[in-house]
N, CA, C and O atoms as CSV, one atom per row, in Angstrom:
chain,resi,resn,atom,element,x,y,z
A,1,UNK,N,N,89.082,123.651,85.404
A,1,UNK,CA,C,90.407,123.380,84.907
A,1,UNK,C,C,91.451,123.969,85.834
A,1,UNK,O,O,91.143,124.868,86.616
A,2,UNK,N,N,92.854,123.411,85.754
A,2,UNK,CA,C,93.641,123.520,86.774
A,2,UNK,C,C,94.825,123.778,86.320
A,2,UNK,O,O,94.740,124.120,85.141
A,3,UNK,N,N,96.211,123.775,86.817
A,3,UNK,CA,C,97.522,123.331,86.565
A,3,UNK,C,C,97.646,123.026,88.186
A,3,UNK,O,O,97.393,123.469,89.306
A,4,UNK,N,N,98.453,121.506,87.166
A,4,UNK,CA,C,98.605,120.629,88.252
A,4,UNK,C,C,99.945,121.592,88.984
A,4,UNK,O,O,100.640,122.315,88.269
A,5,UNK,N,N,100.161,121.481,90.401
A,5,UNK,CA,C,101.183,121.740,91.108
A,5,UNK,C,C,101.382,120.738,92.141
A,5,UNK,O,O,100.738,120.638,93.185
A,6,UNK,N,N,102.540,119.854,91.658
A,6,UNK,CA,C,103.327,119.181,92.079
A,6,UNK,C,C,102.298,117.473,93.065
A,6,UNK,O,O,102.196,116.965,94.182
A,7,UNK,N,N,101.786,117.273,91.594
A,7,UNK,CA,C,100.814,116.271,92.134
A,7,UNK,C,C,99.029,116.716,92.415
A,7,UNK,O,O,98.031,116.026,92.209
A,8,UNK,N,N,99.134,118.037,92.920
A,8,UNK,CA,C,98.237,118.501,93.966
A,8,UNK,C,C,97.126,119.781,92.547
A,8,UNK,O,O,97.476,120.385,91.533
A,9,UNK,N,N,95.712,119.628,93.324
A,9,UNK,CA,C,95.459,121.008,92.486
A,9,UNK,C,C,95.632,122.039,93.038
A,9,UNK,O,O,96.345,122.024,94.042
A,10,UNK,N,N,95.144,123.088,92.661
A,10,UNK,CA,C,96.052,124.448,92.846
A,10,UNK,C,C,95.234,124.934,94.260
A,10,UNK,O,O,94.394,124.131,94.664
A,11,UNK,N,N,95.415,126.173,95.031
A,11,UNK,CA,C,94.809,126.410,96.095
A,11,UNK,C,C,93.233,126.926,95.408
A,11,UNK,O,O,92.210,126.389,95.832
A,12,UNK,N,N,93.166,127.893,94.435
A,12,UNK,CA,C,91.966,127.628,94.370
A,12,UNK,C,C,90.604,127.495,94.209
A,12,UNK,O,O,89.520,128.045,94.401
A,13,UNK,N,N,91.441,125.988,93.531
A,13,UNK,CA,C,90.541,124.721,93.359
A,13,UNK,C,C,89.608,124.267,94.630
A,13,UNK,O,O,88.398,124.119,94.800
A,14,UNK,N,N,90.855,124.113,95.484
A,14,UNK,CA,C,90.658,123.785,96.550
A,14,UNK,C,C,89.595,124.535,97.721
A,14,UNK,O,O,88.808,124.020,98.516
A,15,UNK,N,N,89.827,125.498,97.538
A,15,UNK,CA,C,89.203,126.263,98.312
A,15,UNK,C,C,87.588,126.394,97.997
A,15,UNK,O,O,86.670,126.405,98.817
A,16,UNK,N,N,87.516,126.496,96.462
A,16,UNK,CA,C,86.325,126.199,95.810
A,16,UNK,C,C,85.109,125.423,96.748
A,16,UNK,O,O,84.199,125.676,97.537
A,17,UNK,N,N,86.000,123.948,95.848
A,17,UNK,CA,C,85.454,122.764,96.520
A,17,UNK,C,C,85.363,122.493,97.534
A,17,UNK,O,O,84.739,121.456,97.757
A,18,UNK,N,N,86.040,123.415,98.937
A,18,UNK,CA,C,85.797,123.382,100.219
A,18,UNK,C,C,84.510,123.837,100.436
A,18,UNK,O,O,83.577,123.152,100.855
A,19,UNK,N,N,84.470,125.313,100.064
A,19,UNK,CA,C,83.367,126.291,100.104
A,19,UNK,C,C,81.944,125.415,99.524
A,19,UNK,O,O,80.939,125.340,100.232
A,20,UNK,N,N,82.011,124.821,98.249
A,20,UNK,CA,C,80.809,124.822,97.438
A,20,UNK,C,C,80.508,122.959,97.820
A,20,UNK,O,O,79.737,122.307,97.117
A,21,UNK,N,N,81.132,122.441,98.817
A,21,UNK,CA,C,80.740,120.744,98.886
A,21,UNK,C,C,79.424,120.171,98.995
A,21,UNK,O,O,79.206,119.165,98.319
A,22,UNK,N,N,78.697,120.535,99.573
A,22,UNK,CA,C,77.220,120.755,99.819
A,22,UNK,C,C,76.789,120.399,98.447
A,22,UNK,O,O,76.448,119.259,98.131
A,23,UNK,N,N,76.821,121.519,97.560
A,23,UNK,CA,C,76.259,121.837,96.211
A,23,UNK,C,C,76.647,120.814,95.161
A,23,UNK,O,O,75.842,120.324,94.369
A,24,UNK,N,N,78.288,120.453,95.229
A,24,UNK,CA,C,78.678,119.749,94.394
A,24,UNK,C,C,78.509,118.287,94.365
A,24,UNK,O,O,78.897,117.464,93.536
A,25,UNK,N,N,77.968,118.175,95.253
A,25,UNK,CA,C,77.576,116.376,96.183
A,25,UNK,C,C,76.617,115.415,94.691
A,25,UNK,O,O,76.775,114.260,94.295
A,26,UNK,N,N,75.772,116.382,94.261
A,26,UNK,CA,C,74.749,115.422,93.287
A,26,UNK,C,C,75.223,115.866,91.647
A,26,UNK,O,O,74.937,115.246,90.622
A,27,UNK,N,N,75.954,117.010,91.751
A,27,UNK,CA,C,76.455,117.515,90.319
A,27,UNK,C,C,77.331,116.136,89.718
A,27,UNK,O,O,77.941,115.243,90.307
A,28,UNK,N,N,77.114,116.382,88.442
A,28,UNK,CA,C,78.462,115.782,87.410
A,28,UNK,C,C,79.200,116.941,86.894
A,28,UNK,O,O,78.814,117.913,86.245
A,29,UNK,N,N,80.770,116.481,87.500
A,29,UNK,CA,C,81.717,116.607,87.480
A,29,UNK,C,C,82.802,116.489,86.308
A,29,UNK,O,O,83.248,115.369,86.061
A,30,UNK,N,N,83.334,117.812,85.432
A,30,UNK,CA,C,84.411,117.386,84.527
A,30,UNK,C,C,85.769,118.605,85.075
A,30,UNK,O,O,85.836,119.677,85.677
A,31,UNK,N,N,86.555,117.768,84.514
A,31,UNK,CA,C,87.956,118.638,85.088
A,31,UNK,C,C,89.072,118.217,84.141
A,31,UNK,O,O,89.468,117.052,84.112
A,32,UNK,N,N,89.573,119.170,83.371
A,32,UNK,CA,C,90.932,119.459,82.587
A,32,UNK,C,C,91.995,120.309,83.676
A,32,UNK,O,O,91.950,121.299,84.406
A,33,UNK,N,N,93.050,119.149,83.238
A,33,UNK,CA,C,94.498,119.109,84.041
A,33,UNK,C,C,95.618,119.838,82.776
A,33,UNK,O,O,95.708,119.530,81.587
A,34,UNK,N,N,96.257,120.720,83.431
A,34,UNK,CA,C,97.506,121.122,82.619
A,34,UNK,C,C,98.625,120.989,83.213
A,34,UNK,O,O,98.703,121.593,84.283
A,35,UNK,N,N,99.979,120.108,82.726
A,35,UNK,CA,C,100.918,119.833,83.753
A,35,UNK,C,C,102.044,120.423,82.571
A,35,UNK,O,O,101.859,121.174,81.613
A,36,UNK,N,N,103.269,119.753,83.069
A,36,UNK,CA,C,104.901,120.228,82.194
A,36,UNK,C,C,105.456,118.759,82.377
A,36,UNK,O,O,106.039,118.255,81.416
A,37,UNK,N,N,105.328,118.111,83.429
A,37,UNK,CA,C,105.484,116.865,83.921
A,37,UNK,C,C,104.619,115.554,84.168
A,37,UNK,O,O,104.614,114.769,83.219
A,38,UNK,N,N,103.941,115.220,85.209
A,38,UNK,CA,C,103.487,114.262,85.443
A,38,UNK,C,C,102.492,114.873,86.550
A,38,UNK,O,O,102.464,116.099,86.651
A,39,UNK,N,N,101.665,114.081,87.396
A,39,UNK,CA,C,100.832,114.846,88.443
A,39,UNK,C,C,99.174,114.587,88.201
A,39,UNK,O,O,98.385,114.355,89.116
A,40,UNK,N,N,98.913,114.657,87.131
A,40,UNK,CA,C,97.257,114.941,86.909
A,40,UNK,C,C,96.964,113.708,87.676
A,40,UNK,O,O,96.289,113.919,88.683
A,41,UNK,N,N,97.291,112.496,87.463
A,41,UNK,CA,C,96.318,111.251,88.223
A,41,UNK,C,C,96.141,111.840,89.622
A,41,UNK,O,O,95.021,111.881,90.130
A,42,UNK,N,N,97.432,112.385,90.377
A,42,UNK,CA,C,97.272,112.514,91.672
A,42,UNK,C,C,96.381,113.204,91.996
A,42,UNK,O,O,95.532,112.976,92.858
A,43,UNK,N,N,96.564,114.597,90.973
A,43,UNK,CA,C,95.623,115.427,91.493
A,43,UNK,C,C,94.144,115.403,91.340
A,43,UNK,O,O,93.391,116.040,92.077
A,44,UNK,N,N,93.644,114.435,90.086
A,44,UNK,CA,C,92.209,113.868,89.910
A,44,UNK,C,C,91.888,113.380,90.732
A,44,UNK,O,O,90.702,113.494,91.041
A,45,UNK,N,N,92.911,112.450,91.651
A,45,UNK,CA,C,92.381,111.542,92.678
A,45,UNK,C,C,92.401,111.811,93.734
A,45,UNK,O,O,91.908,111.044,94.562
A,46,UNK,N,N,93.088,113.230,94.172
A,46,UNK,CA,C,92.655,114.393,95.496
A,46,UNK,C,C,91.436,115.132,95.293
A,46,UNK,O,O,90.783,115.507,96.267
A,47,UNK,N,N,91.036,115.399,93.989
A,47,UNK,CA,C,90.104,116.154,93.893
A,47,UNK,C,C,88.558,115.184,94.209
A,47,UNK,O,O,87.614,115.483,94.941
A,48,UNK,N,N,88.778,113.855,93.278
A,48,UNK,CA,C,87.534,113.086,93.858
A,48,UNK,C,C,87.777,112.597,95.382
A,48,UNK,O,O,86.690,112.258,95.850
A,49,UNK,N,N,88.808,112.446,96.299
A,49,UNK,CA,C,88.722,112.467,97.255
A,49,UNK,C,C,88.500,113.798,98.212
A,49,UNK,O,O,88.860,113.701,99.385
A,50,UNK,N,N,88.021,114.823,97.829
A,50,UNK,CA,C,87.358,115.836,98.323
A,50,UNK,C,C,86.516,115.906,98.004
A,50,UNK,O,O,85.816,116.469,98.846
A,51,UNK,N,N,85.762,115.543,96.783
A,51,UNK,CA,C,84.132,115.567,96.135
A,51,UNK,C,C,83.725,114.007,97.188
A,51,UNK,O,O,82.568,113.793,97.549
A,52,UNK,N,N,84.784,113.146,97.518
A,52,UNK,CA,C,84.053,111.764,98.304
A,52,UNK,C,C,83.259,110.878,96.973
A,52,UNK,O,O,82.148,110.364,97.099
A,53,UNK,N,N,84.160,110.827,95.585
A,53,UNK,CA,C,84.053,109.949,94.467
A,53,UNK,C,C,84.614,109.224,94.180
A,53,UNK,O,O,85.775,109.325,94.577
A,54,UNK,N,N,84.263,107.876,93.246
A,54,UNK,CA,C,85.253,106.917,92.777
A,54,UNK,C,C,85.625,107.807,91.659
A,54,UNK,O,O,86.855,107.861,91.678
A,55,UNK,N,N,85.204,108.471,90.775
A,55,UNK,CA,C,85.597,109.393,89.354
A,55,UNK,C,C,85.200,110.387,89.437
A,55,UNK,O,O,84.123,110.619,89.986
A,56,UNK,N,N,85.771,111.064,89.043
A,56,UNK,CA,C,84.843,112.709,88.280
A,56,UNK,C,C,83.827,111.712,86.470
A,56,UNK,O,O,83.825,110.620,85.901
A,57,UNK,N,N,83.405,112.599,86.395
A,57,UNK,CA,C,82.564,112.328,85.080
A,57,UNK,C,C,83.281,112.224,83.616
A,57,UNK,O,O,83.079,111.542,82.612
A,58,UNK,N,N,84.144,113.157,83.958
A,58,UNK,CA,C,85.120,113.501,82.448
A,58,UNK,C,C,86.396,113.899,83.082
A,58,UNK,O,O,86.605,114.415,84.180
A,59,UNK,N,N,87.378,113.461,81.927
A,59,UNK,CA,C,88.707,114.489,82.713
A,59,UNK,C,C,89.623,114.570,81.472
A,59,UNK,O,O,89.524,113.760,80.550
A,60,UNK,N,N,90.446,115.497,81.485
A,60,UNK,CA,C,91.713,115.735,80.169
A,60,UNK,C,C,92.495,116.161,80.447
A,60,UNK,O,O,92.295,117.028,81.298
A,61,UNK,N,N,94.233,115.917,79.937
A,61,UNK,CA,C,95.255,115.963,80.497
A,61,UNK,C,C,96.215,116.401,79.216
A,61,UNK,O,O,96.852,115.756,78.383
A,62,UNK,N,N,96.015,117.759,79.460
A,62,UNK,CA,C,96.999,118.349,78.701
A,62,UNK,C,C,98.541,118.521,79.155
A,62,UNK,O,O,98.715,119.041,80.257
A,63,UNK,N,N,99.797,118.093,78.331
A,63,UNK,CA,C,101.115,118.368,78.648
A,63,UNK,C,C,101.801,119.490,77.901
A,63,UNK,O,O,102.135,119.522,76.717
A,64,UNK,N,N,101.986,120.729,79.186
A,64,UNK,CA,C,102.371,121.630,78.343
A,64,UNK,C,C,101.976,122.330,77.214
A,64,UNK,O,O,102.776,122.636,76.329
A,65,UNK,N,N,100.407,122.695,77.176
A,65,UNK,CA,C,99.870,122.459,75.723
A,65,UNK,C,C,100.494,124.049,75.211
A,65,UNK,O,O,100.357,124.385,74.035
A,66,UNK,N,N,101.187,124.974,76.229
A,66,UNK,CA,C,101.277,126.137,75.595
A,66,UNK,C,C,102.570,126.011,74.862
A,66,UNK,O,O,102.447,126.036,73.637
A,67,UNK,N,N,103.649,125.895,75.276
A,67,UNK,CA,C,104.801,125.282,74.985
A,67,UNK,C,C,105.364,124.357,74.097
A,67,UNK,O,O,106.341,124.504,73.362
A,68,UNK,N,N,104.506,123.219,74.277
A,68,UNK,CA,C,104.697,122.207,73.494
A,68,UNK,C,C,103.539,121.976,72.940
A,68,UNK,O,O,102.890,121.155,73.589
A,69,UNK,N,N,102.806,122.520,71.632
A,69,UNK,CA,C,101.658,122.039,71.401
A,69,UNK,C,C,101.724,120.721,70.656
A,69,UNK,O,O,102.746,120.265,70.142
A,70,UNK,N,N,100.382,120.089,70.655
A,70,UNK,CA,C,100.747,118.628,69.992
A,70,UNK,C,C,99.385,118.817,68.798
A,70,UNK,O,O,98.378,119.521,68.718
A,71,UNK,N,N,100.012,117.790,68.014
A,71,UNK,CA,C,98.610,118.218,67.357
A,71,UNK,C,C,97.467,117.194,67.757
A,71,UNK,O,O,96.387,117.781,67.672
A,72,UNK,N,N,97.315,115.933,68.146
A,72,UNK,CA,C,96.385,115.383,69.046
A,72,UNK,C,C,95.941,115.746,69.983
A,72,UNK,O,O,95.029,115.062,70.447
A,73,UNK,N,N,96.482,117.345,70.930
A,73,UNK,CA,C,95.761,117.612,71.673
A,73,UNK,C,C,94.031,118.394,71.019
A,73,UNK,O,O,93.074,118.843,71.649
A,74,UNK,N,N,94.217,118.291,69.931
A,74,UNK,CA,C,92.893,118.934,69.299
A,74,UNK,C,C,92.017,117.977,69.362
A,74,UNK,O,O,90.892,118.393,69.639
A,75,UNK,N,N,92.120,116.594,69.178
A,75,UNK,CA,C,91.492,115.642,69.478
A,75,UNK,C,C,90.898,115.395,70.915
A,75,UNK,O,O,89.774,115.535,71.399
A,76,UNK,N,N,91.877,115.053,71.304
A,76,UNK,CA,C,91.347,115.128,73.267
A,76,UNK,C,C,90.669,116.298,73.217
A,76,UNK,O,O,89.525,116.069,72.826
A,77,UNK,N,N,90.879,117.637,73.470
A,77,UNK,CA,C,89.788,118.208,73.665
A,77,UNK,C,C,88.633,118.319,72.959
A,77,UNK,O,O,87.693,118.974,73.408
A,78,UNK,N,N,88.578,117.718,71.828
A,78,UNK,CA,C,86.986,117.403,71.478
A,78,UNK,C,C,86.181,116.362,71.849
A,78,UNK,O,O,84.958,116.267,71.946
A,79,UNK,N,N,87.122,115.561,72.047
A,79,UNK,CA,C,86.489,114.104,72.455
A,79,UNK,C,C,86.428,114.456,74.027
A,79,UNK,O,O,85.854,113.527,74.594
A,80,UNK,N,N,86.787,115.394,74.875
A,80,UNK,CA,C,86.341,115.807,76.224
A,80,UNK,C,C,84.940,116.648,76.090
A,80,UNK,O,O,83.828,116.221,76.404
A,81,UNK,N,N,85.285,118.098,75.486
A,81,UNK,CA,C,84.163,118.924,75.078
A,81,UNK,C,C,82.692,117.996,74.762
A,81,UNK,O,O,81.565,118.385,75.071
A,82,UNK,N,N,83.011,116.703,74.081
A,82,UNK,CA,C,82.044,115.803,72.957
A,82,UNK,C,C,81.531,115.137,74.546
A,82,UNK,O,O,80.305,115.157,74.650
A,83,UNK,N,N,82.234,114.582,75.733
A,83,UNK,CA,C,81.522,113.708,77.036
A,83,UNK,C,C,81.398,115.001,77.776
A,83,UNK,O,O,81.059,114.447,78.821
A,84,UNK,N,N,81.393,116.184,78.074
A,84,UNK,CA,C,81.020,117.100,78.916
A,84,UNK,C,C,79.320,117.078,78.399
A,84,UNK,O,O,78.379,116.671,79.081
A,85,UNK,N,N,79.253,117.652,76.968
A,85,UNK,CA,C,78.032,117.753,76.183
A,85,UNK,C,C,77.032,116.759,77.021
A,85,UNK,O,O,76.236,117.084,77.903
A,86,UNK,N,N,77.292,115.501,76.511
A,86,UNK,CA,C,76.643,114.622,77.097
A,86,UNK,C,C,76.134,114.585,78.055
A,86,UNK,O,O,74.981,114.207,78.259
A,87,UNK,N,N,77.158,115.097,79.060
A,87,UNK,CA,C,76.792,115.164,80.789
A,87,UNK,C,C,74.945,116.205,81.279
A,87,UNK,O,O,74.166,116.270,82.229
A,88,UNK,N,N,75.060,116.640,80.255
A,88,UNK,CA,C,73.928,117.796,80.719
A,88,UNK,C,C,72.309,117.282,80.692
A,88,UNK,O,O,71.409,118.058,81.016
């Protein structure tokens, strides 16, 4: 999980996935985004373009959830938590 910064994921994310690419090549992949604005697509789609994917496996996109809580975000994250499960 991340907060998005300004499109981009954070350094690191990045650095992570630099370090660990090797490893992460055959794994399934889930990733929760936290923004205030807009950004998560970009940054899902930098991140599978550093994993070298059409998708990650799972993904969730919380807005502001500290700030502004919603009450459907209780939903999304179960119905994420509920396809991570799966993944194993």
């Amino acid at each position: 999980g991340f907060p998005v910064w300004a499109g981009n994921i954070t350094p690191p994310i990045r650095t992570f996935v630099n370090d660990n690419l090797e490893s992460l090549k055959e794994k399934k992949i889930a990733a929760f985004a936290c923004q205030s604005g807009s950004g998560a697509d970009k940054a899902f789609k930098r991140l599978n373009d550093m994993l070298n994917r059409d998708k990650l496996d799972a993904t969730l996109v919380l807005i502001d959830p500290k700030d502004r809580p919603k009450s459907e975000n209780e939903n999304m994250i179960k119905e994420f938590c509920d396809k991570v499960e799966l993944l194993q």
